[in-house]
C-alpha positions, -999 to +999 in steps of 0.1 A: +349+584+248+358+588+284+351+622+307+383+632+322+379+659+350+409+687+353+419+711+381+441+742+376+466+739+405+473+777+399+437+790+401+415+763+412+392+760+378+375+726+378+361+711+344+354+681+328+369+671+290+356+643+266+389+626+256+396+593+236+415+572+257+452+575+235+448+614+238+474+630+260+465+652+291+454+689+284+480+710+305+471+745+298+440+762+317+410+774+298+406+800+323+439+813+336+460+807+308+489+789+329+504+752+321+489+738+357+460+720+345+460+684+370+438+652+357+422+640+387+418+601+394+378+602+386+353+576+403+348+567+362+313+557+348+285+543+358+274+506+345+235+505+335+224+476+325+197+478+298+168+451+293+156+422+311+178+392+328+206+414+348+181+410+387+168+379+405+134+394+400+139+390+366+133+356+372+099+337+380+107+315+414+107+279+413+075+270+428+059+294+403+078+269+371+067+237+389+030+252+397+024+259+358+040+233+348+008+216+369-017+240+357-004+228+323-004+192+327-041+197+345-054+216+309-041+192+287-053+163+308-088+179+311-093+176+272-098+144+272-138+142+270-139+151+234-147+187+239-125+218+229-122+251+252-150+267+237-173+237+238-167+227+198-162+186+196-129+175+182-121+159+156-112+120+155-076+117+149-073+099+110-072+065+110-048+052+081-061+033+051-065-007+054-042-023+031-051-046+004-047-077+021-070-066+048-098-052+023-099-085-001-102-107+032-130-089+044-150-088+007-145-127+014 
């Protein structure tokens, strides 16, 4: 629900009412009693955006996305001596099964 700020024309009371949007004006003053009570043309709310993605900042530049891309390319490209990260050898990739064929022509 909006905040809706009132001034008493008759004796300069200022306040501020929580109102749904459909509700008529308030016109009698809290504090004087009289049917003077103004709604003022507010500023209205403030927008806040919450979590990540609203700022530039927010964003990684695009020399940073090419220069790990690199990094990344550079890693995987490293790996190629047979050796893991923390020095373990890799396995060798499975080699699929001769067929038949192949086996009976090499018992021959």
């Amino acid at each position: 629900m909006p905040t809706y700020d009132y001034r008493c024309k008759a004796c300069g009371h200022e306040l501020e009412l929580f109102q749904s949007m459909s509700e008529r004006p308030k016109r009698k003053c809290p504090s004087c009693g009289k049917s003077t009570l103004e709604r003022l043309i507010g500023t209205g709310g403030g927008l806040l955006f919450k979590g990540s993605g609203y700022y530039q900042t927010d964003y990684r530049s695009q020399s940073y996305t090419e220069g790990a891309k690199a990094d990344k390319a550079a890693q995987s490209g490293s790996g190629k001596d047979g050796a893991s990260k923390d020095g373990a050898a890799s396995k060798p990739a499975d080699k699929p099964a001769k067929s038949s064929k192949a086996a009976d022509k090499a018992k021959d």
